[in-house]
PALUMNU-100916 format. One line per 2 residues: number of its first residue (from 1); their letters; for each residue x, y, z of C-alpha. Coordinates in pm, 1 decimal. Layout:
NUM	A	X,Y,Z  ...
//
This chain:
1	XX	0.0,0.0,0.0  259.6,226.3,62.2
3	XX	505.4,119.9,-192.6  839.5,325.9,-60.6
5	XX	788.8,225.3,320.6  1054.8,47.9,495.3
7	XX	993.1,-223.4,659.6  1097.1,-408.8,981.4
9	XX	1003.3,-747.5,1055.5  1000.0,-897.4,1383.2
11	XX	965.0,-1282.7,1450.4  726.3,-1306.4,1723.4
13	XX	546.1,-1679.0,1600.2  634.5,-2008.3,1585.5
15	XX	529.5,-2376.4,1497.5  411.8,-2390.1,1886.2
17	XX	216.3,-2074.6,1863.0  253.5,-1706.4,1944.3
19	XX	406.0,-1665.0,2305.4  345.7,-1342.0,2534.3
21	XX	717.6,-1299.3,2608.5  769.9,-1292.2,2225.3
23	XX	534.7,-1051.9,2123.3  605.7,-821.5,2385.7
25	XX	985.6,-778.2,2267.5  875.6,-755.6,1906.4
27	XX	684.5,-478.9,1975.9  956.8,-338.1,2235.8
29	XX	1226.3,-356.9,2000.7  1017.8,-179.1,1692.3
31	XX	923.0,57.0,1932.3  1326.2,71.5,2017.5
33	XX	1374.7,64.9,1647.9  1194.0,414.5,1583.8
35	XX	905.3,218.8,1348.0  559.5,507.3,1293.0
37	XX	341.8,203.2,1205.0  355.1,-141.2,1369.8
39	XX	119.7,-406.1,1174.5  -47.9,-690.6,1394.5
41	XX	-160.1,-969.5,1174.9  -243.6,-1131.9,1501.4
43	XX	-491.2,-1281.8,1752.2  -582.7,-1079.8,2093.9
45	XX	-736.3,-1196.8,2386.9  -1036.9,-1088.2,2519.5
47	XX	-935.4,-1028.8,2887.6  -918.6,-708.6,3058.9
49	XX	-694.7,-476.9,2898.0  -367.7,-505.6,3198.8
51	XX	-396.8,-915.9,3122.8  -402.6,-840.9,2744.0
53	XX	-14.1,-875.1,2624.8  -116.8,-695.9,2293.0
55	XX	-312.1,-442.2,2476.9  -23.6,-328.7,2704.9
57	XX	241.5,-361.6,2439.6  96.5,-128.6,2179.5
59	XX	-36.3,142.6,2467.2  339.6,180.0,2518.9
61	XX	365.3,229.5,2136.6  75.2,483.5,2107.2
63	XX	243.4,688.4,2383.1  544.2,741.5,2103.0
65	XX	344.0,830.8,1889.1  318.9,499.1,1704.6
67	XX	-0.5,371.1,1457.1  -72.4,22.4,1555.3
69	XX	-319.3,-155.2,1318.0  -483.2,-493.5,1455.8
71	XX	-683.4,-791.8,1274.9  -1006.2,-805.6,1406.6
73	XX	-993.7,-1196.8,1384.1  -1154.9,-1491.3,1182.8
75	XX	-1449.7,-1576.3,1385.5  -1735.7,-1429.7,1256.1
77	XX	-2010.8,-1417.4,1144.2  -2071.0,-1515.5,1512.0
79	XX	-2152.2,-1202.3,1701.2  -1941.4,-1058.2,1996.0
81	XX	-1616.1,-1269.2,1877.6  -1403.9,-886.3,1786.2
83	XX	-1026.0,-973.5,1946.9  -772.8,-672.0,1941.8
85	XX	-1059.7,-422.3,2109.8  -863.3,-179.4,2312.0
87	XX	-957.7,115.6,2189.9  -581.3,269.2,2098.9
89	XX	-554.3,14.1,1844.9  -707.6,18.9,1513.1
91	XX	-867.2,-305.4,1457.5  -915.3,-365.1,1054.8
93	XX	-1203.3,-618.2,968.3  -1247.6,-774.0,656.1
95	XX	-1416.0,-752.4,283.4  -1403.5,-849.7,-43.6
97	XX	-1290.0,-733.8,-336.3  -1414.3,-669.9,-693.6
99	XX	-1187.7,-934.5,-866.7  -1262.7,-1362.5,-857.9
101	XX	-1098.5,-1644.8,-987.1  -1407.4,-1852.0,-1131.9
103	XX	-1412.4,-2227.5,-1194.6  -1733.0,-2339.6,-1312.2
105	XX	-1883.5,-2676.3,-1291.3  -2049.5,-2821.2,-1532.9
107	XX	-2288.8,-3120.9,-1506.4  -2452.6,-3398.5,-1746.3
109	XX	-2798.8,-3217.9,-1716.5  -2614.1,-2960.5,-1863.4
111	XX	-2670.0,-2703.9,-1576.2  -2380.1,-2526.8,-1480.7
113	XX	-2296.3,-2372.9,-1093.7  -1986.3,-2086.3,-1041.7
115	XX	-1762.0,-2159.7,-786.7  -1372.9,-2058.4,-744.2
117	XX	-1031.5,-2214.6,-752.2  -652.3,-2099.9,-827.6
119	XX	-581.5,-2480.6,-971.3  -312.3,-2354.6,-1262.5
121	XX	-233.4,-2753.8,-1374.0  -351.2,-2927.1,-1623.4
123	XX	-695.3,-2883.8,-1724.0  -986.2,-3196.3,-1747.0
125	XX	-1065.6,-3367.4,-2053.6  -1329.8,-3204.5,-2297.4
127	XX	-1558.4,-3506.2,-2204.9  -1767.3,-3525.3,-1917.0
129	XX	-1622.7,-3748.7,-1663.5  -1801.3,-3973.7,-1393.5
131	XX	-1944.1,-3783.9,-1109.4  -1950.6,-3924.7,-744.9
133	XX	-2098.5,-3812.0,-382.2  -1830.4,-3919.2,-125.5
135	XX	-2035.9,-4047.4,109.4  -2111.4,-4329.2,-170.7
137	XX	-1766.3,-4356.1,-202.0  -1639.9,-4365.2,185.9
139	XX	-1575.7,-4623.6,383.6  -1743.3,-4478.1,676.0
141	XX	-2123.8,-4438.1,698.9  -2228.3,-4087.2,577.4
143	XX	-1917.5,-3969.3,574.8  -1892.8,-3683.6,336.7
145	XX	-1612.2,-3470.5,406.8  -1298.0,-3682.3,221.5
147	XX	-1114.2,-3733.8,573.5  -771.7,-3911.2,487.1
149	XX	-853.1,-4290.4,511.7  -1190.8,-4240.1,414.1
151	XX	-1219.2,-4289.9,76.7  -1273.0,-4593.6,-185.6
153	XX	-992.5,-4635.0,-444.4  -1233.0,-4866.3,-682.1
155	XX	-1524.2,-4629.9,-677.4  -1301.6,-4275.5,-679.8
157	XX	-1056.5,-4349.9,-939.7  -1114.6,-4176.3,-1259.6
159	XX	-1380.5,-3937.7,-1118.4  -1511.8,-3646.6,-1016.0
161	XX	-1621.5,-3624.9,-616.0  -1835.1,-3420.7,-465.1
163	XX	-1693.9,-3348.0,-93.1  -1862.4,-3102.7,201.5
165	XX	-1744.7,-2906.5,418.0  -1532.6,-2593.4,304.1
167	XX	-1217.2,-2592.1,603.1  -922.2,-2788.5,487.0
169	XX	-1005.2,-2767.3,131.9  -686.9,-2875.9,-41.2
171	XX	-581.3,-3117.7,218.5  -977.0,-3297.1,148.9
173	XX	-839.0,-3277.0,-268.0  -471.9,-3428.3,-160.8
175	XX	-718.9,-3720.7,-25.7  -887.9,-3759.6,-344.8
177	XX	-577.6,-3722.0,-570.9  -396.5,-4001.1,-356.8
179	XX	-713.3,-4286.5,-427.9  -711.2,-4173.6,-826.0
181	XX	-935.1,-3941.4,-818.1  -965.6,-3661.3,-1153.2
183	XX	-1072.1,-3382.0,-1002.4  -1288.1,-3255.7,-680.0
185	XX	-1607.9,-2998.2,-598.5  -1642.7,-2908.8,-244.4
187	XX	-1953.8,-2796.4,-156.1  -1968.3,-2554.9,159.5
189	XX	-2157.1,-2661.4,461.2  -2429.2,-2463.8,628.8
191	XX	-2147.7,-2339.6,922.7  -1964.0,-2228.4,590.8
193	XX	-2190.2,-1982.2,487.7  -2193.4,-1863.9,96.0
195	XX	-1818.5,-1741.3,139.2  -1577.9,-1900.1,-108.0
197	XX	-1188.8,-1864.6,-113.3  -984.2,-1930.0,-391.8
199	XX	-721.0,-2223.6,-316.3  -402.9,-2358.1,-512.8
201	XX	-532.9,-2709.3,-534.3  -319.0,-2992.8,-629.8
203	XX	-561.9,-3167.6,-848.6  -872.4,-2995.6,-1096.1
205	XX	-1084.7,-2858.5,-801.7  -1337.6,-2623.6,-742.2
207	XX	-1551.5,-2510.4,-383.7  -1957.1,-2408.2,-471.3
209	XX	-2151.4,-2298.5,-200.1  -2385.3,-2523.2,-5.8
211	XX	-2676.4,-2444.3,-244.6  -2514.2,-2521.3,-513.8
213	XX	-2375.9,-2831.1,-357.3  -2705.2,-2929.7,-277.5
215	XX	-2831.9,-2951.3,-607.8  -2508.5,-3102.5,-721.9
217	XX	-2603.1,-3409.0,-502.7  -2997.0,-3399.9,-583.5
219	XX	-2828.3,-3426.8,-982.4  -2576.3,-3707.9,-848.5
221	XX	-2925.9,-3908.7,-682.5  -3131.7,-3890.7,-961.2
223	XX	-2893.4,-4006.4,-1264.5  -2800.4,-4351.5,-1304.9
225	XX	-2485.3,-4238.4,-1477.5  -2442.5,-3884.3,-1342.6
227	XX	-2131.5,-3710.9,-1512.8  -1953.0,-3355.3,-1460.5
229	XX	-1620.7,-3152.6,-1541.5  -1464.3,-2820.8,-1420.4
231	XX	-1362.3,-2590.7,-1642.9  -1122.0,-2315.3,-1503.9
233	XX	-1174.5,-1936.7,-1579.0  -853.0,-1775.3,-1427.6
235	XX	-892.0,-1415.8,-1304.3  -1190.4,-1250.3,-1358.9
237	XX	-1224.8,-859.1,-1266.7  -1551.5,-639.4,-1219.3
239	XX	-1715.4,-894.6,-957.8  -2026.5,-674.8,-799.5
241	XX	-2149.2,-629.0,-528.7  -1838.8,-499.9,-416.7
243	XX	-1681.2,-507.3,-124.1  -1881.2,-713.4,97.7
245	XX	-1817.1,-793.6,464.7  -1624.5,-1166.7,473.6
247	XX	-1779.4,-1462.1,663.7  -1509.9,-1517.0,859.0
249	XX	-1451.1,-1162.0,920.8  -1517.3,-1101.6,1350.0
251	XX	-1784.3,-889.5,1468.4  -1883.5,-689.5,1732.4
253	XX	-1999.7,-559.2,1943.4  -1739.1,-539.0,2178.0
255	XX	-1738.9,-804.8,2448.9  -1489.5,-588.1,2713.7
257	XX	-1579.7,-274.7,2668.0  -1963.5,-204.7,2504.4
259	XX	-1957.1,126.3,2478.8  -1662.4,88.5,2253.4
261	XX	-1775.1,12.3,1853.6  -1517.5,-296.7,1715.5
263	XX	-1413.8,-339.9,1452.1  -1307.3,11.7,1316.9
265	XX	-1350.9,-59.4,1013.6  -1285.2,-350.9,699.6
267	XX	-1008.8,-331.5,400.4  -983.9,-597.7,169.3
269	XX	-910.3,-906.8,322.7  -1057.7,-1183.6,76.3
271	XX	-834.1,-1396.8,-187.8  -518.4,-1097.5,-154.5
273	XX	-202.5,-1131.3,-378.0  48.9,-1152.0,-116.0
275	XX	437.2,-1238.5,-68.5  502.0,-1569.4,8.1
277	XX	781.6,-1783.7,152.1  982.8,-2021.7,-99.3
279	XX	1031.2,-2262.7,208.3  696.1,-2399.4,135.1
281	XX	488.2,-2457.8,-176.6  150.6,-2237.3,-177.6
283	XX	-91.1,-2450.3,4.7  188.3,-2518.9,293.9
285	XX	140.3,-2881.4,284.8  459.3,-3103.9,263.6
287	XX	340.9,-3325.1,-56.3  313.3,-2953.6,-247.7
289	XX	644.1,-2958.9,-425.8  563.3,-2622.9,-610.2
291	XX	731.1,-2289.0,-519.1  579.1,-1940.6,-589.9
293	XX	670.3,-1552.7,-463.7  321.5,-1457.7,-402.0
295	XX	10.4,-1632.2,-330.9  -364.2,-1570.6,-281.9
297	XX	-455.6,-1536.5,127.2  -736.6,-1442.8,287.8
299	XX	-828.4,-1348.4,624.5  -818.3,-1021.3,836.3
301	XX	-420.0,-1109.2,852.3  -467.3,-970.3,466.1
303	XX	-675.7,-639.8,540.7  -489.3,-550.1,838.0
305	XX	-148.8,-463.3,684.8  -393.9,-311.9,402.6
307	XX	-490.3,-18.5,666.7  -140.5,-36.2,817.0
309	XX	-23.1,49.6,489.6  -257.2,368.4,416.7
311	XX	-158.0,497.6,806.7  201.1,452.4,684.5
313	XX	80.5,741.1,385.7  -107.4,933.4,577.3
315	XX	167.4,980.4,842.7  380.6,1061.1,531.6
317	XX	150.5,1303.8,425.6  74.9,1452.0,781.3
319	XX	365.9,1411.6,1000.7  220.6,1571.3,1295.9
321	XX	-114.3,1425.6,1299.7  -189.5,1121.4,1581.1
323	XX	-201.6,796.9,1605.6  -576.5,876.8,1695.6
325	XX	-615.6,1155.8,1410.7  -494.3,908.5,1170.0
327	XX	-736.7,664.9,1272.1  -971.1,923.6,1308.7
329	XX	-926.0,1040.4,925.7  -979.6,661.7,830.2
331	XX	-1275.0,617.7,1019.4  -1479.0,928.5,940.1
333	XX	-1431.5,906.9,535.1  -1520.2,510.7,538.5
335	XX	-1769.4,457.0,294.3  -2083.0,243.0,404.8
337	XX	-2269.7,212.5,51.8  -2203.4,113.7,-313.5
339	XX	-2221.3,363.6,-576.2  -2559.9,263.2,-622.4
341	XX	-2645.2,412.5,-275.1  -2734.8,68.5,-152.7
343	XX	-2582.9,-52.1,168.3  -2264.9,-283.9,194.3
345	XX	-2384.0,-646.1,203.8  -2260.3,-897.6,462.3
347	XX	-2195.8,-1239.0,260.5  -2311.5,-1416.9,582.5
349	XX	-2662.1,-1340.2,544.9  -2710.1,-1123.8,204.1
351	XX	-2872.7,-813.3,346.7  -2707.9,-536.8,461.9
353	XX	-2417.5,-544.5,692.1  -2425.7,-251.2,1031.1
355	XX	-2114.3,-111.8,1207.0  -2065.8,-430.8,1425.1
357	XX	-2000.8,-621.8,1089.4  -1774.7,-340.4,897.4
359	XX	-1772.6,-77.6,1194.9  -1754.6,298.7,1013.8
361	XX	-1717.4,122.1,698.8  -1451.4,8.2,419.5
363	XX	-1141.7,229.1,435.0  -1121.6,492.5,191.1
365	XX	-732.2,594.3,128.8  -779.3,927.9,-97.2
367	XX	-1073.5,1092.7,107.2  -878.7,1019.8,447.8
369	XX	-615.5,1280.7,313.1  -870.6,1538.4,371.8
371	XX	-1054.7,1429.2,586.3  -1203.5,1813.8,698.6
373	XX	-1217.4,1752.3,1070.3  -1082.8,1499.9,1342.3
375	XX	-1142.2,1296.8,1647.0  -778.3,1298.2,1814.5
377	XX	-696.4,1144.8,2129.8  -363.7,1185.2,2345.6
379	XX	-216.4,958.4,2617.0  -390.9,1187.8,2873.1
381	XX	-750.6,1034.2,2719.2  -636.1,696.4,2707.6
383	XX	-558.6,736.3,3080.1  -911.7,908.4,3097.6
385	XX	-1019.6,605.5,2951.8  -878.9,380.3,3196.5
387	XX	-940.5,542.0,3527.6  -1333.7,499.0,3427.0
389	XX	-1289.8,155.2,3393.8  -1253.6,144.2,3754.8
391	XX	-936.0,-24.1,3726.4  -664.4,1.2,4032.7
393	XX	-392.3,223.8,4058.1  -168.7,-150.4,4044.9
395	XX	-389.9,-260.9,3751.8  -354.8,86.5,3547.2
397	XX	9.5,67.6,3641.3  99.5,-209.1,3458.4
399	XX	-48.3,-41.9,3115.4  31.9,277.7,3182.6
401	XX	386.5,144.2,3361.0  345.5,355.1,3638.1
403	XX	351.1,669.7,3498.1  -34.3,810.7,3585.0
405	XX	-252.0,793.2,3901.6  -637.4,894.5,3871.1
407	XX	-777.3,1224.0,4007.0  -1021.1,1116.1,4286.0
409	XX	-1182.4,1440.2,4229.4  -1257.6,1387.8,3933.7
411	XX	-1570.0,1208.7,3757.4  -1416.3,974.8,3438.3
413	XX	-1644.8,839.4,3199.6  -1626.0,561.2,2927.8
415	XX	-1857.7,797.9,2680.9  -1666.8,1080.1,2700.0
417	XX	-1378.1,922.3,2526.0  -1296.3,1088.1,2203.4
419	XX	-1379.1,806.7,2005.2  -1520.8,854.0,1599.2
421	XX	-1775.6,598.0,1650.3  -2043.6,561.0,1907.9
423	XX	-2176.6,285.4,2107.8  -2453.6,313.6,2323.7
425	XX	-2631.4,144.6,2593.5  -2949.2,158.3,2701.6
427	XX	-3240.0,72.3,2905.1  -3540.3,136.2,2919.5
429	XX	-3620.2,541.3,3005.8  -3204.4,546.1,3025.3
431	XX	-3027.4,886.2,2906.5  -2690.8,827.7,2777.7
433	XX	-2464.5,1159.6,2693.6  -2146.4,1164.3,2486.4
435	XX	-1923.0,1430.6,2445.7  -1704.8,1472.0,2153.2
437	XX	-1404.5,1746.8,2015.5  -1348.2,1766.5,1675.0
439	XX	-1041.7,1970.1,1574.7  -1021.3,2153.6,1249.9
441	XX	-752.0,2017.8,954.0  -915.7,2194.0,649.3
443	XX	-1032.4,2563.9,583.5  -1191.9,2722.3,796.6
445	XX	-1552.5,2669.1,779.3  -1928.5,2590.6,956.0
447	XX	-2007.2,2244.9,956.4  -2363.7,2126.7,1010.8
449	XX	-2515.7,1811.4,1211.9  -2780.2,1566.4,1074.1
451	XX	-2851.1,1223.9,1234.7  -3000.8,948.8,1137.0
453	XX	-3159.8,645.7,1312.8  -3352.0,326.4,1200.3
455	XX	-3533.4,300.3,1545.4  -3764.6,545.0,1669.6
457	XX	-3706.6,420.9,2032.3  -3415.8,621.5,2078.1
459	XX	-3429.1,992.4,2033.9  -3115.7,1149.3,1943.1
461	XX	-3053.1,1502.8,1963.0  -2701.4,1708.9,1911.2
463	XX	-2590.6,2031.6,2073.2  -2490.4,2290.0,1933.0
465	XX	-2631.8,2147.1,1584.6  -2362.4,2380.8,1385.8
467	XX	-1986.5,2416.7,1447.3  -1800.0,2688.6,1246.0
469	XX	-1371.1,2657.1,1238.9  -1214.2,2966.8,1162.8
471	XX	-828.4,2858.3,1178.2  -677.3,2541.2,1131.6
473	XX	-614.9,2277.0,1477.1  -916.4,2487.4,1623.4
475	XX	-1134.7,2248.1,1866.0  -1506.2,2288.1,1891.3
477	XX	-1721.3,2036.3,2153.7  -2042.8,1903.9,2116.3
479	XX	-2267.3,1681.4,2331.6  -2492.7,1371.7,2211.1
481	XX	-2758.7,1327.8,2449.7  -2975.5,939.4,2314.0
483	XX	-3294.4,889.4,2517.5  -3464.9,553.0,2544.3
485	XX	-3791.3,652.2,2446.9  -3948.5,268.9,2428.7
487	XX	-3862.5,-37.6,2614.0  -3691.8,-323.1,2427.5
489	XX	-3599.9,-611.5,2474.7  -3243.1,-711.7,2637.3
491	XX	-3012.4,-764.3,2367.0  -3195.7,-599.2,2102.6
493	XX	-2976.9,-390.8,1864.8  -3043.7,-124.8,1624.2
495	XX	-2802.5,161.2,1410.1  -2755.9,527.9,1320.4
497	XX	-2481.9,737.5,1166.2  -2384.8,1123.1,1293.7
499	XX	-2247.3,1355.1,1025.2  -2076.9,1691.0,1081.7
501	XX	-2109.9,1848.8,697.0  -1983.3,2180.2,561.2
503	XX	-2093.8,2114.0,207.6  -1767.4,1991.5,89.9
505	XX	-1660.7,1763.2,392.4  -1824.1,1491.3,553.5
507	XX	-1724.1,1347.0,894.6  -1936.9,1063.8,980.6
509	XX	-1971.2,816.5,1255.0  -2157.3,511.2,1271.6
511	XX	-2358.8,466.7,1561.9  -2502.8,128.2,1745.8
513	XX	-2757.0,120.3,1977.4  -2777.4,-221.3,2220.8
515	XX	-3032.3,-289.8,2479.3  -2912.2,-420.0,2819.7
//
């Protein structure tokens, strides 16, 4: 993304895992090193924020003035399953992009169902060949899902199977190539949702989504001599809807601190053209004897460094600006619809994702250069932050190192951190205020408030509705006041979006309303 950064790389990871002890000197020793971005392609725990190793390591980084970018994690669509949530890190969820790499399948009936696959060998024969279910094929009773062992040389050899289930996809098409197999679908399971990811399989393969799959086997039971082939596209560019929010991509809201909205926001993160290691041939198994420079990986590991990237230009471009005004600019020029003007789908379901799926939306590198006004946040918030968690002076200590004590006299609370997002919580007749700064980085100028809301059992009202800028770095304040207006029920959740406009400009937040 930024193509004239230099990079460090720190090993933190290794075949036993990723250990505390490591990760904290990687990022101690890029901090050492003088780094202004530090990219975490990894896993955070969801513990309270002096337990969480990634949590204390990169507050020590922010206080230097250092971006720190975060994967959101691989867990979704589940709900609440957001790692990396402390809210100085930038935690990057994941979408799609507009390009595919289609292999169709083609049946006897002659219907034909899209799926995708990055097999570059040699192609199947013109002819349709024989088409099989596993289960009809395995050894074990209803087993479906080409396990190694599983499988019947003398009724797989020479055909085409149809396995389920869409984890371990080449390793399931290593089984069928070993019993003489031609070529594999695999068919997604329900768990797998409609997501499909492009894989460098070592025989003619193919993955279709579970509908798809279904009528694949409905074909295979109703044909005495049912017959198929795959026929292999390459790269195909143009692919709409586009972005939409991954499967796998982890969403909120956030299950340490609520009032908090995680992720931040999603960069593409779906079948990426990435650098990879000659040690090991592209699908990492030890039968893959083929050795590339880049392969196709998906995953928030793949958007993260995506956003880390476009930080790295934006602290090129704006040397003085914040770890927090950087993340800031990001946030508040994330786009949240297509050009259409309809709203950015989540894969998982088809309908419209909300800001616990894609946060303040898909990252947005030329608008974040000017981005007209931003959310910053110094150390001094963070610490804010912190002391209204009602965390000990020995618990703040060991994030903070020692180096701030809370002001008894003072009243700290979680809402009034300077955050470009908002996440409320309510009950029923509650009345929940947040106050906000926004600092000036354009022209001077008056910007204007609208809100908007898809429940009317919150009423939302802004004050002062109009903030006019008349020199750069100026700060203005403003207060959200949301009132429950209706009861609902305990876990019920429902969005809005805030925008500051001065006709030229817009800074918007997403907002997300959950009922305790």
């Amino acid at each position: 993304m930024a193509t004239r950064a230099r990079i460090a790389a720190y090993k933190v990871c290794w075949k036993g895992g990723c250990f505390d002890a490591d990760i904290m000197a990687g990022i101690d020793k890029a901090i050492e090193d003088g780094v202004n971005v530090i990219s975490m392609s990894l896993g955070g725990s969801t513990s309270d924020y002096y337990r969480n190793t990634i949590a204390v390591g990169t507050f020590a980084a922010m206080e230097r003035g250092i971006i720190v970018s975060c994967s959101a994690g691989n867990d979704g669509p589940d709900s609440s399953t957001v790692s990396n949530v402390a809210p100085w890190i930038t935690t990057v969820g994941a979408g799609t992009l507009d390009r595919d790499f289609p292999a169709y399948v083609t049946l006897g009936n002659g219907k034909n169902f899209s799926g995708v696959s990055l097999y570059s060998g040699n192609a199947l024969p013109d002819s349709l060949l024989p088409l099989i279910y596993a289960r009809d094929a395995s050894i074990v009773p209803n087993e479906s899902r080409c396990l190694p062992g599983t499988l019947l040389p003398s009724k797989v050899s020479g055909k085409i199977v149809l396995c389920e289930g869409g984890s371990s996809a080449v390793r399931k098409g290593n089984v069928v190539k070993q019993v003489g197999g031609a070529g594999m679908i695999l068919a997604n399971l329900a768990t797998d949702g409609e997501q499909l990811l492009a894989q460098a399989h070592l025989l003619p393969a193919t993955a279709v989504s579970k509908n798809a799959g279904d009528m694949i086997k409905e074909y295979i039971s109703s044909d005495s001599n049912p017959t198929a082939t795959i026929v292999f596209q390459g790269t195909k560019v143009g692919i709409q809807p586009s972005p939409v929010v991954a499967q796998f991509s982890s969403r909120g809201p956030n299950s340490k601190t609520p009032e908090i909205l995680k992720p931040d926001m999603i960069a593409p993160g779906v079948n990426i053209l990435a650098g990879w290691s000659g040690a090991v041939g592209p699908t990492g198994l030890d039968v893959d004897t083929r050795r590339v420079e880049f392969n196709i990986i998906s995953g928030t590991s793949m958007s993260c460094p995506h956003v880390s990237g476009i930080a790295a230009l934006l602290k090129a471009a704006k040397p003085d600006w914040s770890p927090g005004a950087i993340r800031s600019a990001l946030m508040t020029t994330a786009y949240t619809t297509y050009s259409t003007g309809a709203k950015i789908e989540d894969i998982a379901t088809g309908k419209a994702a909300t800001p616990f799926d894609y946060g303040a939306g898909h990252v947005d590198p030329s608008s974040a250069l000017d981005p007209g006004l931003i959310y910053d946040l110094a150390v001094e918030d963070y610490n804010d932050f912190l002391c209204a968690l009602n965390y000990s002076k020995e618990q703040i200590s060991l994030i903070t190192k020692g180096n701030f004590t809370c002001d008894t006299s003072k009243s700290y609370s979680v809402t009034n951190l300077n955050y470009p997002s908002f996440a409320v919580q309510l009950s029923s007749g509650s009345v929940v205020k947040h106050t906000r700064t926004l600092t000036n980085v354009g022209s001077p100028a008056t910007y204007k408030v609208s809100v908007s809301s898809e429940t009317e059992s919150v009423k939302i009202s802004v004050q002062p509705e109009s903030l006019t800028f008349s020199a750069q770095n100026e700060k203005q304040v403003y207060t959200v006041t949301f009132t429950a207006t209706s009861a609902m029920t305990s876990g019920t959740n429902s969005f809005g979006r805030l925008e500051w406009s001065d006709g030229e400009h817009i800074v918007g937040s997403p907002i997300a309303f959950s009922w305790k």
